[in-house]
DOVO-686342 format. One line per field, with one value per residue (C-alpha): residue number from 1; x, y negated, z negated. Coordinates in Angstrom, 2 decimals, decimal comma. Each point is the difference from the previous one (the first is absolute). Layout:
# residues N
num	(NUM	...)
X	(X	...)
Y	(Y	...)
Z	(Z	...)
END
This chain:
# residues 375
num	(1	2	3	4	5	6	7	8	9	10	11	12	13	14	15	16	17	18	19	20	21	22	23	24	25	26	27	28	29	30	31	32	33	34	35	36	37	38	39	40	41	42	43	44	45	46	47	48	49	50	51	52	53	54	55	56	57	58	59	60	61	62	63	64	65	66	67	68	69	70	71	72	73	74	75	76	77	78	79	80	81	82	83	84	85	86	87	88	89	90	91	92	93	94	95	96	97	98	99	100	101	102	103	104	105	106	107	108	109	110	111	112	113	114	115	116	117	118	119	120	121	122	123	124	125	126	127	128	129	130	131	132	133	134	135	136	137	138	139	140	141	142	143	144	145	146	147	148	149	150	151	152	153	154	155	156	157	158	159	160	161	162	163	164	165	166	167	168	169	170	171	172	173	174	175	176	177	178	179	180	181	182	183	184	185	186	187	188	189	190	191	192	193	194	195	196	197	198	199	200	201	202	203	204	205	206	207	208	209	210	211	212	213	214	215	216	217	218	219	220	221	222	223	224	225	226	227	228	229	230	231	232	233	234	235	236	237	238	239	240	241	242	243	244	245	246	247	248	249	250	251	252	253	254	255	256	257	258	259	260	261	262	263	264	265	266	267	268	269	270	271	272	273	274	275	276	277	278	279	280	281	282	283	284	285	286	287	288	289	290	291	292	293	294	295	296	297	298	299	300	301	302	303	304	305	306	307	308	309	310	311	312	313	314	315	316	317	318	319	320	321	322	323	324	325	326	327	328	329	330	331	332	333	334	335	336	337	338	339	340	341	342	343	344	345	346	347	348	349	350	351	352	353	354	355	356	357	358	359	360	361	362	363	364	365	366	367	368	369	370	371	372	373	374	375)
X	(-20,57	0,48	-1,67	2,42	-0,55	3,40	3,46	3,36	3,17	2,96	3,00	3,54	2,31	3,35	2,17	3,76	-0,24	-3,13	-0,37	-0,09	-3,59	-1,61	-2,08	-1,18	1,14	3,45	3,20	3,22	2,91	-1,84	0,49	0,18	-3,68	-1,63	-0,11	-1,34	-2,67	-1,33	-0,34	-1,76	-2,03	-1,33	-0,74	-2,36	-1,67	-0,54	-2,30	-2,25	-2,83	1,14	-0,37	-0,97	-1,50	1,56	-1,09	3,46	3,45	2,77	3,73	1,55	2,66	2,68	1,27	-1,34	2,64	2,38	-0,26	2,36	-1,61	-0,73	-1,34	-1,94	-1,83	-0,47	-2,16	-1,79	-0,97	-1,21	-1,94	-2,11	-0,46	-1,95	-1,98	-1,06	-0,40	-3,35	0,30	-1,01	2,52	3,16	3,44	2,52	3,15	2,23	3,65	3,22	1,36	3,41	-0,64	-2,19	1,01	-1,36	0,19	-1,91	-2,67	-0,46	-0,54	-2,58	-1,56	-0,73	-1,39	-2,23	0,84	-1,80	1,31	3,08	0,23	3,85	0,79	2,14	-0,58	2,11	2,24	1,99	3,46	0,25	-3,70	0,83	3,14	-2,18	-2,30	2,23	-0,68	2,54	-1,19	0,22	-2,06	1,20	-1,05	-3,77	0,14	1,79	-2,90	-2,62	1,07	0,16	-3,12	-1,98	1,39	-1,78	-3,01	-3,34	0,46	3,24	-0,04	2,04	0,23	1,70	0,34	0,49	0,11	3,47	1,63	1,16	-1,35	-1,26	-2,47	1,93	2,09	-4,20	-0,66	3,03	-1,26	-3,41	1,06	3,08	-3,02	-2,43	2,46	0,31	-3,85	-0,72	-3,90	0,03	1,64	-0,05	0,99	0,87	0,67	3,25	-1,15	2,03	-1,49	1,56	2,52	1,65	3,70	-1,71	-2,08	3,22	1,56	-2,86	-0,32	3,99	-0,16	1,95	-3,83	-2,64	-2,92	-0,85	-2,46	-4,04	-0,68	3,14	-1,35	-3,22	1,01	1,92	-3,25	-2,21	3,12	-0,49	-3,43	0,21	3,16	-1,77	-3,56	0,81	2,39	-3,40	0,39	-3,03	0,46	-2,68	1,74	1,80	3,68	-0,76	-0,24	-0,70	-0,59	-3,74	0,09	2,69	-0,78	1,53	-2,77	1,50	0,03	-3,70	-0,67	1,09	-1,71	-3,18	-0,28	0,41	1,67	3,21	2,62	3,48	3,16	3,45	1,84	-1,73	-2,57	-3,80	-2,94	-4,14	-2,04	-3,81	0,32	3,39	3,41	3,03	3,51	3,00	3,07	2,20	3,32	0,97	1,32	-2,16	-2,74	2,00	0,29	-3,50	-0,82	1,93	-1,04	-3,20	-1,19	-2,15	2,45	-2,67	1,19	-3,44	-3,73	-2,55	-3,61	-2,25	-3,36	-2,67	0,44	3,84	-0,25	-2,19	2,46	3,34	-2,25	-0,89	3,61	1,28	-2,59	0,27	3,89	-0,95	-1,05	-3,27	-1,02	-2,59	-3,85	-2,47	-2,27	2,45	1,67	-3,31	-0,60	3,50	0,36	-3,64	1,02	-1,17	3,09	-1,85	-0,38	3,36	1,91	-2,39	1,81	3,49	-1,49	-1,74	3,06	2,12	-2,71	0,28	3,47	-0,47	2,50	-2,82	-2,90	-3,28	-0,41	-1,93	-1,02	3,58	2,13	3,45	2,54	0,74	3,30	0,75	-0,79	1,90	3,48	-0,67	-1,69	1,86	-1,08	-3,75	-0,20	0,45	-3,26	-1,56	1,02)
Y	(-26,10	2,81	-0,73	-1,82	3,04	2,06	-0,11	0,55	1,39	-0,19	1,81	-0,23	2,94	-1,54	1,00	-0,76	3,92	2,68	1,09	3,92	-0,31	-1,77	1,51	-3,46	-0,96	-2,03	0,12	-0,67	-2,09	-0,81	-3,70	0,34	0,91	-3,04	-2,13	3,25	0,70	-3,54	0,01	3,34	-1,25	-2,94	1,61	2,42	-2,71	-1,66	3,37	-1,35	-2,74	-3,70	-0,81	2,33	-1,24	1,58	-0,38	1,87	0,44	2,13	0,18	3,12	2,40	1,00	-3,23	-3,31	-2,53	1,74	-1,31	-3,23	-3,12	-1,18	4,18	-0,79	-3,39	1,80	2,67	-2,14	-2,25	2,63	2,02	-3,56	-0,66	3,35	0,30	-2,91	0,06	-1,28	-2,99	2,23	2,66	1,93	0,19	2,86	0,50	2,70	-0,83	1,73	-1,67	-0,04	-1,65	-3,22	-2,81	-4,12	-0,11	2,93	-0,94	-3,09	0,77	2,61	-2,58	-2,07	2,28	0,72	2,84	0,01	3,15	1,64	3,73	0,96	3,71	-0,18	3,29	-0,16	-1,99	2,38	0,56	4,06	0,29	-2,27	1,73	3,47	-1,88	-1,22	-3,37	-2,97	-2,49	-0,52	-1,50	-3,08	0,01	0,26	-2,87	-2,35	1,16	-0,37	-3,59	-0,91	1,53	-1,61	-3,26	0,58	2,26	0,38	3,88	1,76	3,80	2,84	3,50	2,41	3,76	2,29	3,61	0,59	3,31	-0,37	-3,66	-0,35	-1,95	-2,74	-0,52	-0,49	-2,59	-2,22	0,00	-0,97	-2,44	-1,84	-0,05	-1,84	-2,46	-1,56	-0,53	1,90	-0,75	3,78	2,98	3,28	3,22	3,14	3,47	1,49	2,29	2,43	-0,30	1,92	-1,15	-2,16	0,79	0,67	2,38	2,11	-0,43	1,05	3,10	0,91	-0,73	-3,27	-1,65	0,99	-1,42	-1,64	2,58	-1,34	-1,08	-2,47	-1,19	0,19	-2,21	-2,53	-0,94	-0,20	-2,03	-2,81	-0,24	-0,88	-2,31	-1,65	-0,17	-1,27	-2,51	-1,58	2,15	1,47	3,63	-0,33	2,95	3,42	-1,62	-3,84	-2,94	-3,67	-2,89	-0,66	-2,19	1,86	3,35	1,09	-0,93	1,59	3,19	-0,25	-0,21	3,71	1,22	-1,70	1,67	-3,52	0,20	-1,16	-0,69	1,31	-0,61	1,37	3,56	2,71	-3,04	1,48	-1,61	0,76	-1,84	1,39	3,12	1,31	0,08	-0,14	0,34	-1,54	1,91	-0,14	-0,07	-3,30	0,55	1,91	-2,53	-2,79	1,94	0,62	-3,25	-1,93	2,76	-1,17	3,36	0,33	0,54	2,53	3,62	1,13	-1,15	1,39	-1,17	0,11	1,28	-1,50	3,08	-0,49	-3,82	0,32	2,71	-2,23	-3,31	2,21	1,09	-3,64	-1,40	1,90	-1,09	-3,26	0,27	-1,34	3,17	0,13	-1,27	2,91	-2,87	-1,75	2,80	1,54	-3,68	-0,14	3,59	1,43	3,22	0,01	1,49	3,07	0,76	-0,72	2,20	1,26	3,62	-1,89	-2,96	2,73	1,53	-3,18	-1,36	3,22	-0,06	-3,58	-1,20	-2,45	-1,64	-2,34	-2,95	-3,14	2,11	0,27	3,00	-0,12	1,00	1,07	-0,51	4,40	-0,95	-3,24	2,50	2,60	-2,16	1,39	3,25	-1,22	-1,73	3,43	1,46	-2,98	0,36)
Z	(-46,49	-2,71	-3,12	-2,66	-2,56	1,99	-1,99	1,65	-0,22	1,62	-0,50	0,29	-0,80	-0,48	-3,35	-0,78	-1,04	-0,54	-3,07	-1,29	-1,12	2,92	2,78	1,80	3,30	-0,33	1,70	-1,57	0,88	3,58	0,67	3,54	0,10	-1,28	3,29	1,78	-2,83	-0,09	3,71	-0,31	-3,01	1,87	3,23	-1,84	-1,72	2,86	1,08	-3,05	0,42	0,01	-2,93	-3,12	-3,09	-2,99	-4,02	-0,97	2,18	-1,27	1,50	-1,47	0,22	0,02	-1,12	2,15	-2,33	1,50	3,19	0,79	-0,16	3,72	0,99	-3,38	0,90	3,49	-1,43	-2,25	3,09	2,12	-3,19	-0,83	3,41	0,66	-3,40	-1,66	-3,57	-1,50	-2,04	-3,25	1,80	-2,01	2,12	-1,51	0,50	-1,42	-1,03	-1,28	-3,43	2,19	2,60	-1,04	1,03	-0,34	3,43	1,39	-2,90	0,68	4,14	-1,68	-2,03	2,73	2,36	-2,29	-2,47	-3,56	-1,60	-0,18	-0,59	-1,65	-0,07	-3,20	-1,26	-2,69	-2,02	-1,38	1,51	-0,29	1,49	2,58	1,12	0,28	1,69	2,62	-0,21	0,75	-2,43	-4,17	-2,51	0,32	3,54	-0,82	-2,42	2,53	2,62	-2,53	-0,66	3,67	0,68	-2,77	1,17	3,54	0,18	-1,56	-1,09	-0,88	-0,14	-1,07	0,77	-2,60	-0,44	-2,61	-0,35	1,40	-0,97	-3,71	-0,34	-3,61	-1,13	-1,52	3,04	1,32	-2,49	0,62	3,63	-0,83	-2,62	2,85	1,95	-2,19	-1,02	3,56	-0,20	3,72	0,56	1,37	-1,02	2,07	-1,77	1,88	-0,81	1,43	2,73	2,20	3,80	2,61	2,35	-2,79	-1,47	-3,53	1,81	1,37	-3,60	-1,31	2,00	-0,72	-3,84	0,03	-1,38	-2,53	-0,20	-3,45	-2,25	0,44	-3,47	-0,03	3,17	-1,63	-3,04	2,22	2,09	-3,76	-1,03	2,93	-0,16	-3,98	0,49	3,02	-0,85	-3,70	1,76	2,31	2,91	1,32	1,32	2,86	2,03	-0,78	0,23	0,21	-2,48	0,12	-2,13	0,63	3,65	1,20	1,60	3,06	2,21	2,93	-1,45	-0,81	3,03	1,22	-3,72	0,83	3,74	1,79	3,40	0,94	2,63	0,22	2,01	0,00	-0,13	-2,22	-0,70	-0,39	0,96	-0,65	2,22	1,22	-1,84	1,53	-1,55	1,82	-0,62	1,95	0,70	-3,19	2,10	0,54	3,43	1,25	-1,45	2,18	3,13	0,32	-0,84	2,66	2,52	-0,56	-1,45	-3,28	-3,11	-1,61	-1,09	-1,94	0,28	-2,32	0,65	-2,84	-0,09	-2,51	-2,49	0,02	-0,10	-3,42	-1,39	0,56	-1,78	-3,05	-0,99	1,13	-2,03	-3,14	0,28	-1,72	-3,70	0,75	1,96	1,97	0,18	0,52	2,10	2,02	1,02	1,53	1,68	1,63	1,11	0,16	-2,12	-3,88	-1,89	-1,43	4,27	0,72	-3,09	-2,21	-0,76	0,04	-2,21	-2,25	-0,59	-0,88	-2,37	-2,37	-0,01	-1,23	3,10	1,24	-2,08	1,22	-2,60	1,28	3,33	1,01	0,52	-0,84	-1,76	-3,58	-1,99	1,31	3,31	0,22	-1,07	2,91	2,46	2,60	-0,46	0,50	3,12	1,89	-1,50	1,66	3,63)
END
């Protein structure tokens, strides 16, 4: 039996409409392929052991809520039938503000779910409109309410940095936000990835990106508003009231293994990664011909391994211990990256305090920009 340390994830891609910014695996408008997905989804979890112990599961999207009710209690039958959750163990879902209902909360309450991940984004009307969203404000606080009403943890996603956002229209977000008393709040930089619709407007002119130091100032802006508020800021874009991290995304920061199932769904088990197909149908065919639904597979040596846990690791504000990282992947850090780390520690972008590297208040605003001189 695998050991009870493994997370999993399963997605589902379906979305009443994609939005201009996202890059994830969805498909729009396609109600006709939810009986053929969830076949599909559990023949290939059949291919997985009997049972698998789990200490976090995660249904994601896309947007799971909006599946209809009966399709919805089927999935949630045949995902806690194939991983079961440790008694200790966190069960995620994400939602849509639109599409909550009492009904498909409550079947997710009972099957098990203890945190509920809402992408609001916003609450502003204009930023939601060039977001492409289909819900309002009011929508948020109607799913907040429900949600607190049925699950242990309530999160919410939000972005800033859209082109000509200012930074009060940023502080009405983060203050909406802290007045429906989430116990997690996820904040997000716009970014423009290719293949999206913002990508092709950005390319013809239509977009411009907001300038660096108002993106620079929003971030500093909800990391005062939220840490002053009780949140603790225990990774580069996440918050929680103490007790409430996102446990399942520890689990990828901290190097832990995990299961995945479902289109474009990606999996690290025994030091490979692999990726399924991201097109739905093609994900189903293969499937139900019995085939393996796997487009990429990346197997990672022991150098590689302890190069993806340092940048994962110094991803939470905590950093990393100089000790337990040589115990867990048999490389000392000065081994691994000493010219890199030299080079970050003068230009103050990393510091060591209590025998743990991580990252300074410069690092934490161009984080991104860091994790390549790791790999």
């Amino acid at each position: 039996m695998p050991p009870p340390t493994r997370s999993a994830y399963v997605h589902v891609p379906f979305c009443s409409h994609r939005c201009g910014y996202c890059n994830f695996t969805v498909v729009a408008g396609r109600g006709d392929l939810i009986e053929p997905y969830l076949t599909a989804l559990d023949r290939e979890l059949s291919w997985l052991p009997t049972e698998c112990p789990v200490l976090t599961l995660f249904i994601g999207g896309g947007t799971p809520t909006q599946i209809p009710l009966a399709p919805w209690r089927r999935l949630l039958e045949m995902v806690t039938r194939r991983f079961r959750l440790e008694v200790s163990g966190e069960f995620s879902i994400e939602a849509n503000p639109a599409d909550v209902d009492p009904a498909i909360l409550d079947a997710a309450r009972r099957f098990g779910v203890t945190r509920i991940s809402l992408g609001a984004q916003s609450f502003d009307r204009r930023k939601l409109q060039t977001l492409e969203r289909d819900h309002l404000g009011e929508d948020i606080d109607h799913a907040v309410a429900l949600a607190h009403d049925r699950f242990e943890s309530v999160s919410l996603d939000l972005i800033f940095g859209l082109p000509h956002e200012s930074l009060d229209t940023w502080r009405g977000d983060l203050q909406a936000a802290l007045s429906l008393a989430p116990h997690h709040i996820s904040t997000y930089g716009l970014t423009f990835e290719k293949g999206t619709q913002f990508w092709n407007r950005l390319r013809r002119g239509e977009l411009k990106p907001l300038d660096e130091e108002r993106q620079r100032e929003m971030f500093e802006l909800a990391i005062d508003m939220l840490t002053s508020a009780g949140y603790e800021h225990y990774e580069v874009s996440n918050f929680a009231i103490p007790g409430h991290r996102a446990r399942h995304n520890e689990a990828y920061w901290t190097g832990r293994e995990y299961y995945a199932a479902g289109p474009g769904a990606a999996r690290y088990l025994d030091r490979c990664r692999e990726t399924n197909h991201r097109s739905v149908t093609t994900y189903v065919k293969r499937v139900l011909r019995g085939e393996s639904p796997v487009a990429e597979q990346e197997r990672l040596d022991d150098e590689a391994a302890a190069r993806e846990r340092l940048v994962f690791g110094l991803r939470r504000l905590e950093g990393v211990h100089r000790l337990e990282f040589l115990q867990q992947t048999g490389f000392s850090l000065d081994d691994l990256a000493a010219p890199a780390l030299g080079k970050l520690l003068q230009w103050k972008l990393l510091e060591f305090a209590d025998n743990r590297l991580r990252l300074t208040m410069a690092g934490l605003m161009v984080s991104d920009s860091i994790w390549p001189e790791l790999l």
